[in-house]
mmCIF file as Biopython writes it, N, C-alpha, C and O atoms, coordinates in Angstrom:
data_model
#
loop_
_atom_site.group_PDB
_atom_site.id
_atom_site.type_symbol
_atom_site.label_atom_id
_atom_site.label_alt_id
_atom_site.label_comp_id
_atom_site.label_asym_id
_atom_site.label_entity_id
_atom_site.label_seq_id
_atom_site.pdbx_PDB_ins_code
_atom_site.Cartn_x
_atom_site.Cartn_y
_atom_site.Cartn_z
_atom_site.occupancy
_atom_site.B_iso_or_equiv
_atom_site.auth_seq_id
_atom_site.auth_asym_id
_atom_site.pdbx_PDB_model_num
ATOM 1   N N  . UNK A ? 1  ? 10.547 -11.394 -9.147  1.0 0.0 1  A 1 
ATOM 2   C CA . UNK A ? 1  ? 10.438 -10.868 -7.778  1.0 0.0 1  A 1 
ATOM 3   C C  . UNK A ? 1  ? 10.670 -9.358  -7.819  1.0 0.0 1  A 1 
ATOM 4   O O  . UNK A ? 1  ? 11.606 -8.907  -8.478  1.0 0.0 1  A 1 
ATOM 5   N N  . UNK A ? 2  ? 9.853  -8.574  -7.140  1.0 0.0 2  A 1 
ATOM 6   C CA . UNK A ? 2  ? 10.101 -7.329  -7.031  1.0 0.0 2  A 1 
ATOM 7   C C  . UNK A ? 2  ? 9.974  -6.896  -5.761  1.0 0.0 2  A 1 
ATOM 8   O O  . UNK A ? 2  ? 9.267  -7.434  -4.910  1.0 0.0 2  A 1 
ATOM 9   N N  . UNK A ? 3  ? 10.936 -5.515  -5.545  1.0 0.0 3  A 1 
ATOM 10  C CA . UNK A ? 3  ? 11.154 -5.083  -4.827  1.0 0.0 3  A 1 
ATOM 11  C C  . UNK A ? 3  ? 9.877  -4.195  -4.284  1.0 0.0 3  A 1 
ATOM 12  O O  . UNK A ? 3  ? 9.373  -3.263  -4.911  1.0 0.0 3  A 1 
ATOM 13  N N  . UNK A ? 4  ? 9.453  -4.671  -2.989  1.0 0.0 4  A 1 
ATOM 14  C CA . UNK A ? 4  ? 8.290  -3.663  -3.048  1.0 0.0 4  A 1 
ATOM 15  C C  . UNK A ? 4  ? 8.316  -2.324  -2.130  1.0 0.0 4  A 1 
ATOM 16  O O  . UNK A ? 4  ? 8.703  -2.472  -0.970  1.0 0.0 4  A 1 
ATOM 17  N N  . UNK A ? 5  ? 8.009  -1.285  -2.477  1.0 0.0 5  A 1 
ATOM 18  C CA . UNK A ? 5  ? 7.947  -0.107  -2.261  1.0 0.0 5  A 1 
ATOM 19  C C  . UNK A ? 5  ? 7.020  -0.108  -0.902  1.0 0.0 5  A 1 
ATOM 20  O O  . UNK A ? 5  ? 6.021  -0.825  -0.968  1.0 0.0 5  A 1 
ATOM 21  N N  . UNK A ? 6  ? 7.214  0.538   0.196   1.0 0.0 6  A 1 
ATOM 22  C CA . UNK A ? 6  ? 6.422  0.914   1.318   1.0 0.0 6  A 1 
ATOM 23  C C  . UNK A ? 6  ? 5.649  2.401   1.420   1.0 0.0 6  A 1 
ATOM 24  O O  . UNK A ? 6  ? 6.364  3.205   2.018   1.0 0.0 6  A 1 
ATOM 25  N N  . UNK A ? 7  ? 4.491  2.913   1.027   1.0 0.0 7  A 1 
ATOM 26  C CA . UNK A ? 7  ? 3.353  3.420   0.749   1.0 0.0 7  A 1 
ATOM 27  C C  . UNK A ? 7  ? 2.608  3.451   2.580   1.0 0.0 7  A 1 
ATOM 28  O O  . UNK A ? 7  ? 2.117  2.494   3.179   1.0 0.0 7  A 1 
ATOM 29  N N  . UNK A ? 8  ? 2.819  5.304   3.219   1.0 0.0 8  A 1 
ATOM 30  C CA . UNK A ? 8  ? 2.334  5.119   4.582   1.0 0.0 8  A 1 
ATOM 31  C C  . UNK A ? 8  ? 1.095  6.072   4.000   1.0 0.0 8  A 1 
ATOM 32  O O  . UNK A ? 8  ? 1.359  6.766   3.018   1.0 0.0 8  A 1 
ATOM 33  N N  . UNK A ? 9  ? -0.354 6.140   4.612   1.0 0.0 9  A 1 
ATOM 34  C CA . UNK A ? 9  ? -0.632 7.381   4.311   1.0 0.0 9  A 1 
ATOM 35  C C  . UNK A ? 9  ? -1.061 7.910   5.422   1.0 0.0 9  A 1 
ATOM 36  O O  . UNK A ? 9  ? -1.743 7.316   6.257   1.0 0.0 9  A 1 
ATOM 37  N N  . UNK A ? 10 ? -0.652 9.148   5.491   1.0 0.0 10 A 1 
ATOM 38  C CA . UNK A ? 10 ? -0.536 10.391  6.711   1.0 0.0 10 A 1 
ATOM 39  C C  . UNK A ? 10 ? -1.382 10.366  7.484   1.0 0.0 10 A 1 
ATOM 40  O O  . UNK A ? 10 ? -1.162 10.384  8.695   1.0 0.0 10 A 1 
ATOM 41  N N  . UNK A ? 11 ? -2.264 10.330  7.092   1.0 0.0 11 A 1 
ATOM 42  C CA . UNK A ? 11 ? -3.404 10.839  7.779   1.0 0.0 11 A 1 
ATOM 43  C C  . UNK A ? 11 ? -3.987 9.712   9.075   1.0 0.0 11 A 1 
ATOM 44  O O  . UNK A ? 11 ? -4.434 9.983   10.189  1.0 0.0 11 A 1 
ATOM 45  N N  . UNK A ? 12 ? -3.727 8.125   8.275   1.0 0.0 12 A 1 
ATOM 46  C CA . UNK A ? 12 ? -4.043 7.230   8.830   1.0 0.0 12 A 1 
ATOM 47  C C  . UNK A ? 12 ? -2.614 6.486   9.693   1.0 0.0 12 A 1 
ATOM 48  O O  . UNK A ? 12 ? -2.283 6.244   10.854  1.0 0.0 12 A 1 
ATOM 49  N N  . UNK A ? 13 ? -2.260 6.382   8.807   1.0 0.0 13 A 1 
ATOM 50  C CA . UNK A ? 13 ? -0.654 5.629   9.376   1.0 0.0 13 A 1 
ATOM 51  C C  . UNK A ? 13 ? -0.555 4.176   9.135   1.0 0.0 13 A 1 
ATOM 52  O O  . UNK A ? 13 ? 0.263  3.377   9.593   1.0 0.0 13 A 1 
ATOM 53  N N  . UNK A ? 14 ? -1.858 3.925   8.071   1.0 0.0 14 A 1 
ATOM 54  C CA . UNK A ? 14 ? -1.918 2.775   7.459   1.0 0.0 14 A 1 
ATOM 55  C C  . UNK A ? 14 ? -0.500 2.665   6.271   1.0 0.0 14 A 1 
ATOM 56  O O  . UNK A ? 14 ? -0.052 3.502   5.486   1.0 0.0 14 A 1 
ATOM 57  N N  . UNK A ? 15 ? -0.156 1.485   6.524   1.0 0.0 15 A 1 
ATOM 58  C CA . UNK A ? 15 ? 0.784  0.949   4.837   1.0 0.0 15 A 1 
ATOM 59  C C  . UNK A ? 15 ? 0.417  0.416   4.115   1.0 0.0 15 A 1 
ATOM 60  O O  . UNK A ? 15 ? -0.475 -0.430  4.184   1.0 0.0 15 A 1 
ATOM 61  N N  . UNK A ? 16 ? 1.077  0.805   3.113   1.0 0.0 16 A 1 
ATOM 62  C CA . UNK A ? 16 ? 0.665  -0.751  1.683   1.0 0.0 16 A 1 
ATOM 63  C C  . UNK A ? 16 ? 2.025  -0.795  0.862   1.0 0.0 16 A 1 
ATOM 64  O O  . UNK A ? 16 ? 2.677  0.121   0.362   1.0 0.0 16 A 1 
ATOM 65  N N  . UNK A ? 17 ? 2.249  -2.257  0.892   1.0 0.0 17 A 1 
ATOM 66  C CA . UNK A ? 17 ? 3.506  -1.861  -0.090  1.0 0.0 17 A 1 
ATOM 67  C C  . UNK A ? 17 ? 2.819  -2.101  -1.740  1.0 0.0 17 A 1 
ATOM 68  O O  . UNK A ? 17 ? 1.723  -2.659  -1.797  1.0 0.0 17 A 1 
ATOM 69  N N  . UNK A ? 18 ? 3.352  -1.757  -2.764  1.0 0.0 18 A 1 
ATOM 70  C CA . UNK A ? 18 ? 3.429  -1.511  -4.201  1.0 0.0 18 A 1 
ATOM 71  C C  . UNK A ? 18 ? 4.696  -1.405  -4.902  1.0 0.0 18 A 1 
ATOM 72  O O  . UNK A ? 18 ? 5.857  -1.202  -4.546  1.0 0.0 18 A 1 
ATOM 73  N N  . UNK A ? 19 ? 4.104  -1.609  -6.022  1.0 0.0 19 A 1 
ATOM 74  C CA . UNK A ? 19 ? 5.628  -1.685  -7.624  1.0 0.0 19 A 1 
ATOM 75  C C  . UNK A ? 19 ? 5.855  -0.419  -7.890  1.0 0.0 19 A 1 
ATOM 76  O O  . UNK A ? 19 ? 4.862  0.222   -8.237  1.0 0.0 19 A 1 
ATOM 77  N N  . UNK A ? 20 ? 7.228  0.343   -7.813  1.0 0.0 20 A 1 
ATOM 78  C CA . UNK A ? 20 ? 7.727  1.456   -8.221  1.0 0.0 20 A 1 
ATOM 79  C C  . UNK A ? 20 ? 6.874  1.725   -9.328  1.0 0.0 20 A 1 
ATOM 80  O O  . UNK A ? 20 ? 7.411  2.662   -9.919  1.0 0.0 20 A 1 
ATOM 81  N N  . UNK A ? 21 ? 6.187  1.512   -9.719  1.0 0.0 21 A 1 
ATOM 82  C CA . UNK A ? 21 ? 5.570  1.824   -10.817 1.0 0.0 21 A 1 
ATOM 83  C C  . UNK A ? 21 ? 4.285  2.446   -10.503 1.0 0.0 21 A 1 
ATOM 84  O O  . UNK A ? 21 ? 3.868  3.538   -10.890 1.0 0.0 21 A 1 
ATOM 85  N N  . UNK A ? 22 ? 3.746  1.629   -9.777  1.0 0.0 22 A 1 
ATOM 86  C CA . UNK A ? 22 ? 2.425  2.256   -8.947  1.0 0.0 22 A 1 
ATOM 87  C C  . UNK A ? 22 ? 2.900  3.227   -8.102  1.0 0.0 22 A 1 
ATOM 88  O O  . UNK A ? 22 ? 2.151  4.203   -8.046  1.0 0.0 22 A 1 
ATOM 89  N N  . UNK A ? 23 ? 3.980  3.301   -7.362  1.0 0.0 23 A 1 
ATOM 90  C CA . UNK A ? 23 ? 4.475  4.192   -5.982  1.0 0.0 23 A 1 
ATOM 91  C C  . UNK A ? 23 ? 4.885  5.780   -6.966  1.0 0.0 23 A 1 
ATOM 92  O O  . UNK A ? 23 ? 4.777  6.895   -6.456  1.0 0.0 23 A 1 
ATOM 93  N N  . UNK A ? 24 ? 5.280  5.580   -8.200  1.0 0.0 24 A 1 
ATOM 94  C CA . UNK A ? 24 ? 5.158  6.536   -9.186  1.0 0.0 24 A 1 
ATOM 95  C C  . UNK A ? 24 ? 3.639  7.155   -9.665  1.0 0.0 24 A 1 
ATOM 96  O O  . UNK A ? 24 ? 3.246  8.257   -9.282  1.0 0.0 24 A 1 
ATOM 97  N N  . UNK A ? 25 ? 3.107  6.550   -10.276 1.0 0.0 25 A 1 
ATOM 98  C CA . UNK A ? 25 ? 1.536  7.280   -10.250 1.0 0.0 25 A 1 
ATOM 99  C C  . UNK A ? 25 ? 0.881  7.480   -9.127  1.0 0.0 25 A 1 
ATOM 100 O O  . UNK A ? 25 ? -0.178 8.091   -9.272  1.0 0.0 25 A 1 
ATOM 101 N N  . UNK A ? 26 ? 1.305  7.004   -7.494  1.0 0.0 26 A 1 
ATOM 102 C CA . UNK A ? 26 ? 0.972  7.784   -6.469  1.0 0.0 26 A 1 
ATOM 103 C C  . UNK A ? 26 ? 1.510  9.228   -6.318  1.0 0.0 26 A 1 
ATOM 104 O O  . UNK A ? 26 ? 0.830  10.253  -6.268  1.0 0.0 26 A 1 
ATOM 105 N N  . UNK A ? 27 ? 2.919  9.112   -6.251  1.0 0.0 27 A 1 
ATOM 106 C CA . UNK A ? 27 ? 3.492  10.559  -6.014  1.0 0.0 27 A 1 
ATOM 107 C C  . UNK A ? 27 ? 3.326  11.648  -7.246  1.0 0.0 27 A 1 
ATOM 108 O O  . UNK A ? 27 ? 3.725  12.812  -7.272  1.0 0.0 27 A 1 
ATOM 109 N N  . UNK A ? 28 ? 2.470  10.757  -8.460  1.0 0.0 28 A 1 
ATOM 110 C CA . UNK A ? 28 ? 2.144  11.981  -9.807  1.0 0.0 28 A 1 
ATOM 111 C C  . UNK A ? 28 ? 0.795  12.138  -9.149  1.0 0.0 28 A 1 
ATOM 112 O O  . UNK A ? 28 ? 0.418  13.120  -9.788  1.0 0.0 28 A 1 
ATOM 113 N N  . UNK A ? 29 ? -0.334 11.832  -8.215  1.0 0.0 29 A 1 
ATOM 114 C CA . UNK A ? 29 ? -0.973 12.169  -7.721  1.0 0.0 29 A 1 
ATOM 115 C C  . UNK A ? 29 ? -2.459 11.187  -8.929  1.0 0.0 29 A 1 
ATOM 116 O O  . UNK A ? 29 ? -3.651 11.432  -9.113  1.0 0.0 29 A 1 
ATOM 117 N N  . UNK A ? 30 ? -1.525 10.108  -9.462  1.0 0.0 30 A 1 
ATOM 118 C CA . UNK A ? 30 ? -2.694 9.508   -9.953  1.0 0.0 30 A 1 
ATOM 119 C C  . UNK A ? 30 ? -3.291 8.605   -9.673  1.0 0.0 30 A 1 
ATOM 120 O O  . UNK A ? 30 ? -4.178 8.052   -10.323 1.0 0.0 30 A 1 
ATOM 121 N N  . UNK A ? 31 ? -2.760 8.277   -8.397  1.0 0.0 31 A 1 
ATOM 122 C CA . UNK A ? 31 ? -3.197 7.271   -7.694  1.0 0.0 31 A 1 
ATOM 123 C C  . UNK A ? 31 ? -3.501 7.778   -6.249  1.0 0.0 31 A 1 
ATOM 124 O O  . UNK A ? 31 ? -2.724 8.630   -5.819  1.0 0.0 31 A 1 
ATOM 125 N N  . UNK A ? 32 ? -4.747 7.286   -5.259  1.0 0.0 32 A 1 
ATOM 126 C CA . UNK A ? 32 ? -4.325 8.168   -3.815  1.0 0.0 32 A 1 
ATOM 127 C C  . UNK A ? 32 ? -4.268 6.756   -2.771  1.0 0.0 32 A 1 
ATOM 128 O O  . UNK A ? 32 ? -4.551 5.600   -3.085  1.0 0.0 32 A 1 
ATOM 129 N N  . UNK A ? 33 ? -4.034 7.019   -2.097  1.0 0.0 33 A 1 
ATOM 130 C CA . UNK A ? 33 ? -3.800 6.259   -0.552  1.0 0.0 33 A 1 
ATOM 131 C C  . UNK A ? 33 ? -4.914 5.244   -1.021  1.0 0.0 33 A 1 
ATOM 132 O O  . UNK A ? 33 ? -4.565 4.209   -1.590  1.0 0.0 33 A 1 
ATOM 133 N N  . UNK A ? 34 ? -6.087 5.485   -0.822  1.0 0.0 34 A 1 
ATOM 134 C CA . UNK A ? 34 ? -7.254 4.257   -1.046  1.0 0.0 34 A 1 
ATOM 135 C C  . UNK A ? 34 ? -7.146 3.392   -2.244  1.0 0.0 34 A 1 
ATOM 136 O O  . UNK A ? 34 ? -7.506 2.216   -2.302  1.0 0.0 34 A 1 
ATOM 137 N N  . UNK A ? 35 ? -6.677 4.013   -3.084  1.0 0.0 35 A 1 
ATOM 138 C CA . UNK A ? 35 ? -6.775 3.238   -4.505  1.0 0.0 35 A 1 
ATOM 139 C C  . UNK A ? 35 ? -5.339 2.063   -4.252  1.0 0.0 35 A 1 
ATOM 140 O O  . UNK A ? 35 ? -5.390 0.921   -4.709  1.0 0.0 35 A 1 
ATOM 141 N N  . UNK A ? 36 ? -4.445 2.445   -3.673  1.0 0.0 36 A 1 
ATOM 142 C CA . UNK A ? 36 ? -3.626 1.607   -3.874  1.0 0.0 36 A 1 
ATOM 143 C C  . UNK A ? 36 ? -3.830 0.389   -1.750  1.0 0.0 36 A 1 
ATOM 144 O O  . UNK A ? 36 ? -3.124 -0.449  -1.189  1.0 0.0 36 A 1 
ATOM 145 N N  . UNK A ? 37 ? -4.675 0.827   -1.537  1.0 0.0 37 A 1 
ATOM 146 C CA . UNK A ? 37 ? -5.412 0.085   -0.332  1.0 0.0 37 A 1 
ATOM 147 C C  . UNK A ? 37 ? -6.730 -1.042  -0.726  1.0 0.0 37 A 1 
ATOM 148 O O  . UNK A ? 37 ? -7.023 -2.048  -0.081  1.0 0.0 37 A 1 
ATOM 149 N N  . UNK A ? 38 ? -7.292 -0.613  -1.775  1.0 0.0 38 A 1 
ATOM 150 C CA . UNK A ? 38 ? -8.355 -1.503  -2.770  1.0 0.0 38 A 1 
ATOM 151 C C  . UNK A ? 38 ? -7.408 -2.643  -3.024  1.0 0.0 38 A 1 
ATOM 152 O O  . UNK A ? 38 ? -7.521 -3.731  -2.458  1.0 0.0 38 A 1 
ATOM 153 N N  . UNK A ? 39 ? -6.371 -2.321  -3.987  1.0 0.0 39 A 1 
ATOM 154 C CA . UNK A ? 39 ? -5.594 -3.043  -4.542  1.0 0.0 39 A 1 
ATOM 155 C C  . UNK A ? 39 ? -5.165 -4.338  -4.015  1.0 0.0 39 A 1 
ATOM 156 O O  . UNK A ? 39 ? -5.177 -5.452  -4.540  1.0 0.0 39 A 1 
ATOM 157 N N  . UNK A ? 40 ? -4.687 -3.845  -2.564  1.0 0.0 40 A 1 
ATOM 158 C CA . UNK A ? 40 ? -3.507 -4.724  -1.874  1.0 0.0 40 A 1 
ATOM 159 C C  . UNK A ? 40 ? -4.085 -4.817  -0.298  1.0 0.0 40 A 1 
ATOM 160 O O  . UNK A ? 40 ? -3.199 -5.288  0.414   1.0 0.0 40 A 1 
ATOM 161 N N  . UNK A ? 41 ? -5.087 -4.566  0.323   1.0 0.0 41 A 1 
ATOM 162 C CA . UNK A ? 41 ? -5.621 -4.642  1.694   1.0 0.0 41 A 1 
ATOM 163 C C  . UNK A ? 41 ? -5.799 -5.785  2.018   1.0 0.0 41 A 1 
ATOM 164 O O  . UNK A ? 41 ? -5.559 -6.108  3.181   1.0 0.0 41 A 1 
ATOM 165 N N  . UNK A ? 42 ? -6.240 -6.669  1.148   1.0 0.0 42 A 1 
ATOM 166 C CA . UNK A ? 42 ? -6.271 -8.250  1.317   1.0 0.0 42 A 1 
ATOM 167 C C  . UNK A ? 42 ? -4.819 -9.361  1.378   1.0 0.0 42 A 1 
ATOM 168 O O  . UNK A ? 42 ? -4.642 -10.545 1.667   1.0 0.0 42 A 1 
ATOM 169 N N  . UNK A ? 43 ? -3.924 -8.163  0.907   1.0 0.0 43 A 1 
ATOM 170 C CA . UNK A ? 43 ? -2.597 -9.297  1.031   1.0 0.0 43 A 1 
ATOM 171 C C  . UNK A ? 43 ? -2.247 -9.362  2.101   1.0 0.0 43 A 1 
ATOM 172 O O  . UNK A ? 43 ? -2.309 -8.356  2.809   1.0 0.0 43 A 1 
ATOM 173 N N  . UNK A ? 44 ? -1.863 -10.302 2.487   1.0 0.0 44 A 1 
ATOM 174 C CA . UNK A ? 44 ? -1.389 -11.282 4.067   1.0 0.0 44 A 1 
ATOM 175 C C  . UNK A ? 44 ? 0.032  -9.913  4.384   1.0 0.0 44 A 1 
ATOM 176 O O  . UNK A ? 44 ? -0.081 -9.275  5.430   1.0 0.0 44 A 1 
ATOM 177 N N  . UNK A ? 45 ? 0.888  -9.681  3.723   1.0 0.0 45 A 1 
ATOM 178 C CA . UNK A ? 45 ? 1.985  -9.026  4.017   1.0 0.0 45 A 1 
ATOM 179 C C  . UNK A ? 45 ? 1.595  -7.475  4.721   1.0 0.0 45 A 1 
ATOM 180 O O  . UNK A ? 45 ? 2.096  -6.881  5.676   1.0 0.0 45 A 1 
ATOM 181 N N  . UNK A ? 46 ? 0.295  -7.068  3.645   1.0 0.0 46 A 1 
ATOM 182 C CA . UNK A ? 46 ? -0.188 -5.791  4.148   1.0 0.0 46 A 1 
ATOM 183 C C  . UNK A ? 46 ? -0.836 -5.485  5.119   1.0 0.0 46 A 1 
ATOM 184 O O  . UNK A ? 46 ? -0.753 -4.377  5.649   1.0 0.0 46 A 1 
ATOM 185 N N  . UNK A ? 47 ? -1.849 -6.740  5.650   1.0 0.0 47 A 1 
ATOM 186 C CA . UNK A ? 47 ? -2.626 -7.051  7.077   1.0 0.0 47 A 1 
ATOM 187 C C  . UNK A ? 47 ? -1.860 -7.193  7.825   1.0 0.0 47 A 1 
ATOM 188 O O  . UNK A ? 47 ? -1.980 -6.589  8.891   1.0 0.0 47 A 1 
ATOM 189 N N  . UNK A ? 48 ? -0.590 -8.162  7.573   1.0 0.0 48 A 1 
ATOM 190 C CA . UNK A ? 48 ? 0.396  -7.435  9.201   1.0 0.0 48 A 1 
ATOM 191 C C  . UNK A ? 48 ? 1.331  -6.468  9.298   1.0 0.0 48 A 1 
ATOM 192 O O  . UNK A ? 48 ? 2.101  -6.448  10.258  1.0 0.0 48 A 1 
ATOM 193 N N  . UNK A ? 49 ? 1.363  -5.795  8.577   1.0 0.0 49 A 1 
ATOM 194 C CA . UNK A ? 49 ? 1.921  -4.945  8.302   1.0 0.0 49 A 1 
ATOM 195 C C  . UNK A ? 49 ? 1.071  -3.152  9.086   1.0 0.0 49 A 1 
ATOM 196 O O  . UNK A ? 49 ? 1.487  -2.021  9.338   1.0 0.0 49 A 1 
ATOM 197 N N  . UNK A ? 50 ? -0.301 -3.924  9.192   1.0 0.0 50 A 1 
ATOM 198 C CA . UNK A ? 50 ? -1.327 -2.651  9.937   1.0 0.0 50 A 1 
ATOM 199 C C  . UNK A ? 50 ? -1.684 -3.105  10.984  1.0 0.0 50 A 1 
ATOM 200 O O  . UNK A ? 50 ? -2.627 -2.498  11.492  1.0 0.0 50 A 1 
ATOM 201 N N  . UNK A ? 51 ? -1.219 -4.136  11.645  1.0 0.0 51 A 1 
ATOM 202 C CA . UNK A ? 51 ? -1.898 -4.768  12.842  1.0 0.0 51 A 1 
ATOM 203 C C  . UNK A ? 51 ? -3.201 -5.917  12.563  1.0 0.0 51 A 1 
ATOM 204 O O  . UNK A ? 51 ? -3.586 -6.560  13.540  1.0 0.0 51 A 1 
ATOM 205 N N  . UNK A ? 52 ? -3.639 -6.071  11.665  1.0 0.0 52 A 1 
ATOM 206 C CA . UNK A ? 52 ? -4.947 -6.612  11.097  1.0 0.0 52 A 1 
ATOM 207 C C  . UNK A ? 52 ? -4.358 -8.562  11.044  1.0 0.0 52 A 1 
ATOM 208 O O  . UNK A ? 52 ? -3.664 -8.974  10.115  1.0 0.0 52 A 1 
ATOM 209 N N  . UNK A ? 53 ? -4.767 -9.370  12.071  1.0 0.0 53 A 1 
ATOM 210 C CA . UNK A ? 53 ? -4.728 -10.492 11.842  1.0 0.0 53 A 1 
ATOM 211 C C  . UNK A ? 53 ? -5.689 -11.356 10.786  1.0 0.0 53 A 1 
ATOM 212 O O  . UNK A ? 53 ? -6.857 -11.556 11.120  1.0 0.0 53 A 1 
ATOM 213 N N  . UNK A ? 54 ? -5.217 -11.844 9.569   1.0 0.0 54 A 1 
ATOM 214 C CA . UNK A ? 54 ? -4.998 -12.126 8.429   1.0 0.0 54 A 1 
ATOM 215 C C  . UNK A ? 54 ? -6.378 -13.214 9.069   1.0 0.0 54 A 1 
ATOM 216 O O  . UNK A ? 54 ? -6.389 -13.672 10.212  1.0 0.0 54 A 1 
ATOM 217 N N  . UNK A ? 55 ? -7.526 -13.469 7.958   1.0 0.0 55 A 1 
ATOM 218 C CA . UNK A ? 55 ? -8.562 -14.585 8.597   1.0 0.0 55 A 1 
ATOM 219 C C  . UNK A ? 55 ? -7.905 -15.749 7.777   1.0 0.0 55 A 1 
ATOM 220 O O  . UNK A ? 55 ? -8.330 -16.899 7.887   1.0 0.0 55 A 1 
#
């Protein structure tokens, strides 16, 4: 089980949570807002988490 990291991005005010590990190659700038939204946009936690009711 891991602790997951909460990931807002600015512009949108969308979230995603991620593994300190990923939330690290975001803030090294090797990862951006979308890439870690590809990833995880489909998880149930992250759809309510943006308002988006889960199909």
């Amino acid at each position: 089980m891991f602790t997951p990291i909460i990931v807002t991005d600015k512009e949108t005010g969308r979230k995603v949570h991620c593994t300190i590990f990923e939330a690290e190659l975001f803030k090294s700038g090797f990862f951006t807002f979308n890439d870690l939204w590809e990833i995880y946009k489909d998880d149930f936690t992250v759809q309510l988490m943006n308002g988006i009711t889960p199909a």
